[in-house]
N, C-alpha and C positions, 0 to 999 in steps of 0.2 A: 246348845248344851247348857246345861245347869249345873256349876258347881256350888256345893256349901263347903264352907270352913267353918268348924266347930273347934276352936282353939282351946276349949273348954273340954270336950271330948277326945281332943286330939284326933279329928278324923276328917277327909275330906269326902264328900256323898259326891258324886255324879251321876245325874237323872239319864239311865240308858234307857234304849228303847223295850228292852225287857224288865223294867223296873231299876230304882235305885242300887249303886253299888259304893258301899263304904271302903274307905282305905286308909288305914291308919296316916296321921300325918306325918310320921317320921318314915316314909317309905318311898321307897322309888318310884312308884305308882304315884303318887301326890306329887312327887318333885315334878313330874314330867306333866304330869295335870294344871299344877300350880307354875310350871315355867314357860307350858304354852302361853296362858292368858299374862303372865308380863312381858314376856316379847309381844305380842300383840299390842298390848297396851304403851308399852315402852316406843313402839312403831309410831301410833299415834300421838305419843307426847315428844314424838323424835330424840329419843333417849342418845343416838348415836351421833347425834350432832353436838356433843359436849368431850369428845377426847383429839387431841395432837398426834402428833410422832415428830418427834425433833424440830418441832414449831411448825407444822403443817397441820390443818384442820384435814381427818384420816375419814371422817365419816364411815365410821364400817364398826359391828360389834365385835368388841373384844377376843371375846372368845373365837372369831372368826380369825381372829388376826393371829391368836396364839395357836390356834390348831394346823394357819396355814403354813406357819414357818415351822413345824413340823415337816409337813411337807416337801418345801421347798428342803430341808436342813438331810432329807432319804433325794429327794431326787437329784438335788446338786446340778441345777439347771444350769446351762450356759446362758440363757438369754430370757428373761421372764417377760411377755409380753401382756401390756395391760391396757383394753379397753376403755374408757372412761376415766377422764384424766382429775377433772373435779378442781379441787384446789391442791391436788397433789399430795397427798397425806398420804397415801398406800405406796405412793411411788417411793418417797422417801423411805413410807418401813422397808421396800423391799430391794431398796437400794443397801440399807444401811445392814440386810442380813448378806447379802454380796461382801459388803465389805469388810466383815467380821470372819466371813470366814474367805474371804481371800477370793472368791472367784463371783461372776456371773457381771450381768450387767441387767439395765432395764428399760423398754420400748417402752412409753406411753402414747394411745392414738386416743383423738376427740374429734369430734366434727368443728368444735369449737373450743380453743383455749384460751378464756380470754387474759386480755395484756396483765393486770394487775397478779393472775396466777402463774400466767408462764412467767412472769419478771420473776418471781418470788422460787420458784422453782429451777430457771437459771442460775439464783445468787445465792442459793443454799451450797453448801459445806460439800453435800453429795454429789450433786449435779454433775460431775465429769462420768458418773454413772446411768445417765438419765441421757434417752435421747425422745425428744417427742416430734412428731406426725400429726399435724391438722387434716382431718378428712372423715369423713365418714368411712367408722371401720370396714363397714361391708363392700364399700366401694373398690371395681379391682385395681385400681391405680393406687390406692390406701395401702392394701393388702400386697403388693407389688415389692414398695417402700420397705414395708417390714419385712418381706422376703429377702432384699437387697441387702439386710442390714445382720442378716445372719450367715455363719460360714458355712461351710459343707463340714457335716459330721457335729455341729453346737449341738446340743440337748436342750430343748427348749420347751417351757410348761406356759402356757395361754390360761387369764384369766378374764372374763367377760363380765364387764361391768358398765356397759352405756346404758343404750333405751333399751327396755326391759319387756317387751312384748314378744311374745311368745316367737311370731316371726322372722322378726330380726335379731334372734337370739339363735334362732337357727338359721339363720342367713349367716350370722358370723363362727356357729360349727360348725360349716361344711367350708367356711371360707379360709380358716385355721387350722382345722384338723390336720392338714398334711404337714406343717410347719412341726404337728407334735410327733415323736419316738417313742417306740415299745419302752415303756415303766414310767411315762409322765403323763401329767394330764392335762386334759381343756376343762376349766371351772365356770360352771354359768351360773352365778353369783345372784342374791336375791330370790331365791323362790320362796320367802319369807310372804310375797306377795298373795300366793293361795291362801295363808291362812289368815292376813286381813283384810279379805275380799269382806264389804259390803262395811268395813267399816272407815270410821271419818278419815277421809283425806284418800280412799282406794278410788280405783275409778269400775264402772261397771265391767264383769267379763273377766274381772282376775282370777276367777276361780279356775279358768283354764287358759288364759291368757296369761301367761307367765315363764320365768327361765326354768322353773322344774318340768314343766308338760313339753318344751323344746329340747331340752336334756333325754327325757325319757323318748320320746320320738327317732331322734338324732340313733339312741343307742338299738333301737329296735332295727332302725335300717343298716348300721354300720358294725357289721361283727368285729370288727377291728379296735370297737371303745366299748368297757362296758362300763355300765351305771353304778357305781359302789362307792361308799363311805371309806377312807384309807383307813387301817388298822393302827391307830394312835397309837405311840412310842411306850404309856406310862399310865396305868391307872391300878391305885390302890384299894381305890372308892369302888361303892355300893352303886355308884350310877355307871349306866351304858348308857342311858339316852342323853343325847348332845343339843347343849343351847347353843341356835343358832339361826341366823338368817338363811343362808344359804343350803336350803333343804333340799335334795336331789342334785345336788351339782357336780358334783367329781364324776369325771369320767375319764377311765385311765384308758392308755393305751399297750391293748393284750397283744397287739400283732402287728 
């Protein structure tokens, strides 16, 4: 696709396959046009590798992180389970929305955490909130672990955030889903992937190789989740389209 910005005209053109389409530049059409290509771009210059959460490098975009704890702030999880341990930054945000408002706790599972992050993640402020699992999430001894460590009757919301191939993204929906309850969800995180398939630093096959196409899969076989964007708490603005990585990923639990 081909966009121009005429800053001069105030207009963005998009070369469709029916011919050129102009859109004024102050319009939600252009935002959603013009905020594709800087998440994309932003991908490649790893825009997301530059924010904290209480001294923990979070790697996740913003906006992702503000919309989730929406989320979590309607569903009032007991137990928030998280995939992909990293260097511990999300564990922290989602520790530290537990303890603001007084309840939940938070599982991190990695195949690998290595020593300089789990230290770091020990000796933090939070940590009496934080319990982590070395293993491969999809593993059933992994998936065991995090079963044991929940009560009968917790309300618990699943986010997925390891290896990001379509496979084992469903390998670890069908491995979690029971763990989740009617009104919460499992989030497979990153389908930001689709949309910078072929460019620098993707690897071939993202265009259906990815946590959105395992999402939409997942949801066609299992009537019990469907596929939807949660109805955010607040908007005044002229935008509905949402900047974000995680494209197709919510999927609640209807039954």
């Amino acid at each position: 696709m081909r966009l121009t910005i005429d800053t001069d005209a105030r207009t963005v053109t998009e070369e469709a396959a029916d011919g050129p389409r102009a859109h004024p530049l102050d319009s939600a059409a252009a935002f959603r046009l013009i905020s594709e290509q800087w998440l994309a771009v932003g991908w490649t210059q790893k825009y997301i590798y530059g924010f904290t959460w209480l001294g923990r490098p979070i790697i996740q975009l913003p906006e992702d992180m503000v919309r989730i704890q929406e989320v979590i702030y309607r569903v009032k999880p007991d137990v928030i389970v998280e995939t992909g341990v990293a260097h511990g930054g999300s564990l922290v945000y989602y520790s530290s929305l537990c303890k603001a408002t007084d309840r939940g706790r938070v599982i991190g599972v990695d195949i690998e955490i290595r020593k300089h992050n789990r230290a770091a993640i020990e000796a933090h402020p939070l940590a009496s909130y934080i319990t982590l699992i070395e293993g491969s999430s999809t593993d059933e001894t992994t998936v065991a672990k995090v079963r044991n460590l929940i009560r009968p009757g917790e309300r618990v919301l699943v986010l997925l955030d390891s290896c990001h191939t379509k496979a084992h993204v469903r390998a670890e929906l069908e491995a979690y889903a029971p763990l989740v309850g009617p009104g919460s969800y499992l989030v497979a995180t990153d389908g930001i992937m689709s949309q910078v398939a072929g460019r620098p630093g993707s690897k071939p096959g993202w265009e259906w190789d990815n946590p959105s196409e395992a999402a939409r899969e997942f949801a066609e076989t299992n009537p019990a989740f469907a596929l939807e964007e949660p109805g955010f708490l607040f908007n005044e603005g002229k935008i509905e389209h949402h900047v974000t990585h995680w494209q197709s990923a919510y999927l609640r639990r209807v039954a």
